[in-house]
N, CA, C and O atoms as a DFTB+ gen file, in Angstrom:
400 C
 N C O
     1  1      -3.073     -12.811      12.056
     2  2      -3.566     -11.574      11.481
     3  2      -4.751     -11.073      12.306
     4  3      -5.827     -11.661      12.417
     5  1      -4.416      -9.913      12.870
     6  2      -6.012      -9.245      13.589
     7  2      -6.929      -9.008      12.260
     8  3      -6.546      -9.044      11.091
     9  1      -7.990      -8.806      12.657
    10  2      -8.818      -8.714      11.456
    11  2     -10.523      -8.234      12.608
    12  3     -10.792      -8.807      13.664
    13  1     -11.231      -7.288      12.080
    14  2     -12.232      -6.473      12.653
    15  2     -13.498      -6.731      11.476
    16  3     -13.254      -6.897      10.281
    17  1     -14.570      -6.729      11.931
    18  2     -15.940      -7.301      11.477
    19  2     -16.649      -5.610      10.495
    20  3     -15.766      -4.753      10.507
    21  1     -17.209      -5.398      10.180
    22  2     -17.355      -4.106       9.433
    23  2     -18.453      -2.706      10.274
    24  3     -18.687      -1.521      10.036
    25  1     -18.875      -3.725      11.328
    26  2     -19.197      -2.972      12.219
    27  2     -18.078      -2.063      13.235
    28  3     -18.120      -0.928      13.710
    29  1     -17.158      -3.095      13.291
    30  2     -15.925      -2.089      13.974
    31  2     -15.531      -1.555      12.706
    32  3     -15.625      -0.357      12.975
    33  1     -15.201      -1.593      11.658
    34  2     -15.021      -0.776      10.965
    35  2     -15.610       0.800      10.514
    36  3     -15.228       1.896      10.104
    37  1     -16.631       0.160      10.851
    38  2     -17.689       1.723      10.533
    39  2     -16.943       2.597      12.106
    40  3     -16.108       3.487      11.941
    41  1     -17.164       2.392      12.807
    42  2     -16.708       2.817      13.862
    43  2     -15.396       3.387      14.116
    44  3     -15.389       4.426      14.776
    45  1     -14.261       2.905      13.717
    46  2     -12.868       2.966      13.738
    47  2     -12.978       4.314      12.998
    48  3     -12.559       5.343      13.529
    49  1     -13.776       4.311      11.265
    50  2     -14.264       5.251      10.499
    51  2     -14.381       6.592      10.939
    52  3     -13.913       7.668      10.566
    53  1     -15.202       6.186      11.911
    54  2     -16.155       7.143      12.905
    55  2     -14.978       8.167      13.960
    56  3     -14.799       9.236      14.545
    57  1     -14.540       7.100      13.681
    58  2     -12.761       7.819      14.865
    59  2     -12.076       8.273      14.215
    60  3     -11.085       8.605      14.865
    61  1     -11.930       8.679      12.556
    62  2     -10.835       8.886      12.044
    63  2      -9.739       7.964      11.495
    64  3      -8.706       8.365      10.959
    65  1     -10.103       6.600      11.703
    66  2      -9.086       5.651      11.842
    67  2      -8.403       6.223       9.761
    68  3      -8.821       6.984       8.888
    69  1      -7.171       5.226       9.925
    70  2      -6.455       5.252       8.396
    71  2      -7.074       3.823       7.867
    72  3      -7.160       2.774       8.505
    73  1      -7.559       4.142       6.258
    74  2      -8.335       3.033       5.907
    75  2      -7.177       3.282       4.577
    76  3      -6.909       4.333       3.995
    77  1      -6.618       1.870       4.360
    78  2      -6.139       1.732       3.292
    79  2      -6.701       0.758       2.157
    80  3      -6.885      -0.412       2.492
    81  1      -6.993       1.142       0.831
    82  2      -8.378       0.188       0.111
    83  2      -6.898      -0.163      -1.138
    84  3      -6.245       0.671      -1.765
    85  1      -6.760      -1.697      -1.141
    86  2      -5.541      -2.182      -1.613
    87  2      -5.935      -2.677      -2.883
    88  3      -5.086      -3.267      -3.552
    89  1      -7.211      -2.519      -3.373
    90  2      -7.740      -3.096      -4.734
    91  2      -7.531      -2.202      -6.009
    92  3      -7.605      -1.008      -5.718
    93  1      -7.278      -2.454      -7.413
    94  2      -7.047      -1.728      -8.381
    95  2      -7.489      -0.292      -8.511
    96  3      -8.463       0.166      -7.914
    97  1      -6.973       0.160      -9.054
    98  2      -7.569       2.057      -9.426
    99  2      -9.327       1.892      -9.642
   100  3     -10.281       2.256      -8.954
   101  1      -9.196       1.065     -11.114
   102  2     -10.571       0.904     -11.298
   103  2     -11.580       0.202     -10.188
   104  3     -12.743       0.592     -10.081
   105  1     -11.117      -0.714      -9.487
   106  2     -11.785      -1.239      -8.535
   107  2     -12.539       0.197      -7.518
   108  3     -13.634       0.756      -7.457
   109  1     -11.578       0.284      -7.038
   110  2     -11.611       1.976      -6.343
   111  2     -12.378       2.702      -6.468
   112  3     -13.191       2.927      -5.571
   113  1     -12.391       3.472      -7.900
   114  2     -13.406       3.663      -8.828
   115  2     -14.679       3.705      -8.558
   116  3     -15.288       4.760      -8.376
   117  1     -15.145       2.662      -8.514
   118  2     -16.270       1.918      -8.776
   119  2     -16.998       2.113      -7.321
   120  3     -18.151       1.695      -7.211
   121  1     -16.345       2.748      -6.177
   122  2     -16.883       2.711      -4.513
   123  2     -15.899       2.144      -3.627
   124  3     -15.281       1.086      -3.749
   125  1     -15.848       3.021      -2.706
   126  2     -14.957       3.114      -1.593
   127  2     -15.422       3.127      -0.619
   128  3     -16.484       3.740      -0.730
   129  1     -15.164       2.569       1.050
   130  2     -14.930       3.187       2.530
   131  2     -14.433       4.778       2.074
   132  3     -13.559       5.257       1.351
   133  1     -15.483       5.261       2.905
   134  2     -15.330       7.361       2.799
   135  2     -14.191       7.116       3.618
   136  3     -13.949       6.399       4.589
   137  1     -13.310       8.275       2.633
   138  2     -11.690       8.398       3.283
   139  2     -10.686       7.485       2.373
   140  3      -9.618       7.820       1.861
   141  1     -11.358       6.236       2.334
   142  2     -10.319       5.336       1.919
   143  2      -9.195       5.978       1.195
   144  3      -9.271       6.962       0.459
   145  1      -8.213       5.336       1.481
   146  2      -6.808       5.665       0.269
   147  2      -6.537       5.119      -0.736
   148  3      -7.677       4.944      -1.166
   149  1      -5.871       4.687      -1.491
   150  2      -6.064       3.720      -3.037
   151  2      -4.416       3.504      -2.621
   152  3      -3.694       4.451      -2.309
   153  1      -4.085       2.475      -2.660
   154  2      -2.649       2.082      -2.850
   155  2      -2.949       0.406      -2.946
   156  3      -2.972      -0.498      -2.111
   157  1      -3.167       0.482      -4.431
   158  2      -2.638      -1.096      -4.878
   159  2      -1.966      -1.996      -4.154
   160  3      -0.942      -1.720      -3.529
   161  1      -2.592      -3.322      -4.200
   162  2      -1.378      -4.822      -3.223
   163  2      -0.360      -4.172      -4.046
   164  3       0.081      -3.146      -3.529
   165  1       0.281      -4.569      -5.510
   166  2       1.407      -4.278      -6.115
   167  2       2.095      -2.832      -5.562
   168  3       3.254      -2.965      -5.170
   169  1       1.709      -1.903      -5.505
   170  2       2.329      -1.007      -4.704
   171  2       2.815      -0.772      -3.438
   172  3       3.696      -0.064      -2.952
   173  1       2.091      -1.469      -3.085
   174  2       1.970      -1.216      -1.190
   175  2       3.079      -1.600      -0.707
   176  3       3.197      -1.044       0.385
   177  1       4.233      -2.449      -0.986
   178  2       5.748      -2.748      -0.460
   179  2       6.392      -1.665      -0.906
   180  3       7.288      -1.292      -0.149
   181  1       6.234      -0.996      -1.936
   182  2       6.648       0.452      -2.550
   183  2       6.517       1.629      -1.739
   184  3       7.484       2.383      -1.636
   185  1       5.194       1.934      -1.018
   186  2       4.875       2.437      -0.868
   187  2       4.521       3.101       0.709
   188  3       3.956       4.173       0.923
   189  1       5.054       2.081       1.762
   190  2       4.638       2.021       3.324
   191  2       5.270       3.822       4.103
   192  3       5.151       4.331       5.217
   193  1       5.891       4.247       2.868
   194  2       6.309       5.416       3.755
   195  2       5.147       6.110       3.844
   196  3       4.865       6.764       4.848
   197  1       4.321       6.018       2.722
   198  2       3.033       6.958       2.802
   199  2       2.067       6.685       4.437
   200  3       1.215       7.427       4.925
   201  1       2.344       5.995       4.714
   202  2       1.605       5.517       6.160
   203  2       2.091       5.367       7.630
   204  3       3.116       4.803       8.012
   205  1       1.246       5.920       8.291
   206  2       1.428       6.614       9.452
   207  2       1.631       5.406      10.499
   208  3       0.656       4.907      11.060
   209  1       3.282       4.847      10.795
   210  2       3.826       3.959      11.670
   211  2       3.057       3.671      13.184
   212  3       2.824       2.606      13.756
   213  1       2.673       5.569      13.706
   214  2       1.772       5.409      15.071
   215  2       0.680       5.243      15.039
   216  3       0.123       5.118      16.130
   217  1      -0.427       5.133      13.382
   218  2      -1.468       4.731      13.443
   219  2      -1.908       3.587      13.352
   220  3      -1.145       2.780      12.822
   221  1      -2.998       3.179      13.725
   222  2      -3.475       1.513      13.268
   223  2      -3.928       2.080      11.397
   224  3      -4.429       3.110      10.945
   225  1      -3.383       0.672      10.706
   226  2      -3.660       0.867       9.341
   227  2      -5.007      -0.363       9.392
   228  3      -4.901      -1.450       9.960
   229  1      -5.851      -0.032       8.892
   230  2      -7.101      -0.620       8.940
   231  2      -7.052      -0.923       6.769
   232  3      -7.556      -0.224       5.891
   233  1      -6.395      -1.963       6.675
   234  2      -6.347      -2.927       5.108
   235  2      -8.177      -3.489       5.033
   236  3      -8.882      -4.143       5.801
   237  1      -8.449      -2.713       3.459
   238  2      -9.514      -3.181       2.798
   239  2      -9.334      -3.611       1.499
   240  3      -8.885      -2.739       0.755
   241  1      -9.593      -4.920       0.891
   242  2      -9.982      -4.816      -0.726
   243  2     -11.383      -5.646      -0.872
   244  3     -11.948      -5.845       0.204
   245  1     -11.992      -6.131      -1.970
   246  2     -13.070      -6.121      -1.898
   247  2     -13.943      -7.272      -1.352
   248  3     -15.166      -7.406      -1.407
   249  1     -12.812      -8.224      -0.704
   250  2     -13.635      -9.422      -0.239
   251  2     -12.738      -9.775       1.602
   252  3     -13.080     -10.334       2.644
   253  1     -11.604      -9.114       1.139
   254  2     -10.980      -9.332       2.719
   255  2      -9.522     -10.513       2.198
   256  3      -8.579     -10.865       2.906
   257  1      -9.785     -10.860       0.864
   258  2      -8.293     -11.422       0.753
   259  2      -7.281     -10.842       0.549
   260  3      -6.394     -11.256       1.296
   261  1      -6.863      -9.820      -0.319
   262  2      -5.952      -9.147      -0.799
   263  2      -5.677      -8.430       0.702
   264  3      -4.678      -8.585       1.405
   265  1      -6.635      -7.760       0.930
   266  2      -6.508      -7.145       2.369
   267  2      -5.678      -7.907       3.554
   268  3      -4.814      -7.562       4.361
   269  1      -6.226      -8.861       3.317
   270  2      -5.499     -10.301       4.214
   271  2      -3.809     -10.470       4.493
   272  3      -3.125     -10.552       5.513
   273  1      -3.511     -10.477       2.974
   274  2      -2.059     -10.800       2.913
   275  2      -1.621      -9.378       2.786
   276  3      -0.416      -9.437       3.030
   277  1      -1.927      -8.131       2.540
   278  2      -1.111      -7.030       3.254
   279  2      -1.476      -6.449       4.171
   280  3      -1.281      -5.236       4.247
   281  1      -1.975      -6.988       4.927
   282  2      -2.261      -7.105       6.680
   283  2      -1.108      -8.023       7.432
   284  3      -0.471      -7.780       8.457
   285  1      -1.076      -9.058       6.631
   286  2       0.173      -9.716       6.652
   287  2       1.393      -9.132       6.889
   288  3       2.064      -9.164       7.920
   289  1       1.642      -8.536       5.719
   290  2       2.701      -8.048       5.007
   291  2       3.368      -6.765       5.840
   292  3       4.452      -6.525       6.372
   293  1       1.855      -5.950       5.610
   294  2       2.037      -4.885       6.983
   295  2       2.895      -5.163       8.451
   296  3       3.941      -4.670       8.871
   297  1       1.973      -6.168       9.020
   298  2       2.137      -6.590      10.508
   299  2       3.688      -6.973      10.477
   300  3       4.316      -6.557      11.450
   301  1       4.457      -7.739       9.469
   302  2       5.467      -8.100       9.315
   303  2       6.573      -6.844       9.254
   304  3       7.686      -6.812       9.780
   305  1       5.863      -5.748       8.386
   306  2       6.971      -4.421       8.801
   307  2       6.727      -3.567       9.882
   308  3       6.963      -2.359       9.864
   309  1       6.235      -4.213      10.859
   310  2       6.514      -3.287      11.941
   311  2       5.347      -2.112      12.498
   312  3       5.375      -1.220      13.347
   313  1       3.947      -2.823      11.181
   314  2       2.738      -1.434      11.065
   315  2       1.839      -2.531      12.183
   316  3       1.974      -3.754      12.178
   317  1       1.018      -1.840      13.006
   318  2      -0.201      -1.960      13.732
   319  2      -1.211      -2.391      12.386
   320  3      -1.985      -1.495      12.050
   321  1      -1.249      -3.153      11.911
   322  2      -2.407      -3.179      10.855
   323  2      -3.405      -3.853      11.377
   324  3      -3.226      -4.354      12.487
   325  1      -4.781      -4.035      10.651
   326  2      -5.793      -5.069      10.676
   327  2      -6.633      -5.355       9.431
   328  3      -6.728      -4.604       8.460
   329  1      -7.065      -6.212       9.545
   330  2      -7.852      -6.418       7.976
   331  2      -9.644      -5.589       8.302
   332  3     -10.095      -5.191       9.376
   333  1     -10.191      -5.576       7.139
   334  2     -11.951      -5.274       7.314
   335  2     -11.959      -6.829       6.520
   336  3     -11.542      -7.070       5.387
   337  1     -12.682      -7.954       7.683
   338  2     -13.206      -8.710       7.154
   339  2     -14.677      -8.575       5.957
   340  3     -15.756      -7.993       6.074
   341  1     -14.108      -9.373       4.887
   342  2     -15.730      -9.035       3.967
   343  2     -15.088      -7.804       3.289
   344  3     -15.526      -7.768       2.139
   345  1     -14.696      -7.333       3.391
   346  2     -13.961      -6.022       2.595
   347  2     -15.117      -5.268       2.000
   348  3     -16.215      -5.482       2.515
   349  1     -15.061      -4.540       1.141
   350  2     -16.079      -3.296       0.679
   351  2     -17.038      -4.555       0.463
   352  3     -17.908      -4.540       1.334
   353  1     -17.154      -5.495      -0.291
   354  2     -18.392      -6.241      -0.878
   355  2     -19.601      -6.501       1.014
   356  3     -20.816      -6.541       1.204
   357  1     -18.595      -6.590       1.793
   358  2     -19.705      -6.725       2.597
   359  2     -20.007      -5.155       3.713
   360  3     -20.902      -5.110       4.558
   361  1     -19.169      -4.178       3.466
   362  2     -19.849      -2.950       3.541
   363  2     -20.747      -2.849       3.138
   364  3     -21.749      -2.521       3.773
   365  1     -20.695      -3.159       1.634
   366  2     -21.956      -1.870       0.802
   367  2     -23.318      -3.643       1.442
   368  3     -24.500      -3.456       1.732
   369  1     -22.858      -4.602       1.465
   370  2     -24.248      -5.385       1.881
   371  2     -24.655      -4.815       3.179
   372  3     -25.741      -5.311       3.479
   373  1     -24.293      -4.078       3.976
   374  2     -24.408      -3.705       5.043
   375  2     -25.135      -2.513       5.146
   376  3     -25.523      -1.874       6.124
   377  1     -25.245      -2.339       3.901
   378  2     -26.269      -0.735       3.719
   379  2     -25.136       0.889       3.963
   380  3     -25.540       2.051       3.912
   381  1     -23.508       0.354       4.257
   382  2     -23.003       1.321       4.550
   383  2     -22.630       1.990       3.553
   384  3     -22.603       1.430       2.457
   385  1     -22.347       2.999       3.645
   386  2     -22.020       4.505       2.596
   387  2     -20.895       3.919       1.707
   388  3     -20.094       3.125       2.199
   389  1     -20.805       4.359       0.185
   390  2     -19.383       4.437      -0.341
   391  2     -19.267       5.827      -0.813
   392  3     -20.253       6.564      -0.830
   393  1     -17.853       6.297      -1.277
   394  2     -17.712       7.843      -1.845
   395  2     -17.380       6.675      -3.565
   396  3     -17.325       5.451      -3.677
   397  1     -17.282       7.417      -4.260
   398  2     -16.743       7.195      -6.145
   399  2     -15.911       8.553      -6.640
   400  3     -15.479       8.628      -7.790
């Protein structure tokens, strides 16, 4: 699994990259990576048409596990994915921005 530190993340950000945030509605809710998308682990095998095959998919949930295994999951269908190690919990320790 590739997987990027949250400093490349801010950055990737910075480029436009596709941030997919795989943690519950309410999780979501509660603070996001600006941009992020909301598509639930449980959804996300449902759901891969929504995502852009020629982009890198940059997988967040709030600690980097959930993110983990559909980074996995991703990489396995054929998507450029990567994880945000530390997931939002170590964004926002990072002093970086969330949207709600």
């Amino acid at each position: 699994m590739r997987e990027i530190d949250i400093d490349q993340a801010a950055t990737a950000l910075d480029q436009g990259a596709t941030f997919v945030d795989v943690r519950e509605p309410s999780e979501y809710a509660d603070g996001h990576l600006p941009g992020a998308v909301n598509i639930p682990m449980g959804q996300l095998p449902n759901r891969t048409d929504e995502l852009d095959r020629d982009a890198t998919v940059h997988v967040v949930c709030a600690s980097g596990n959930r993110s983990g295994a559909m980074t996995d999951f991703l990489s396995g269908a054929g998507f450029d994915a990567v994880n945000v190690a530390g997931g939002t919990s170590a964004w926002i320790r990072a002093g970086r921005p969330t949207e709600k």
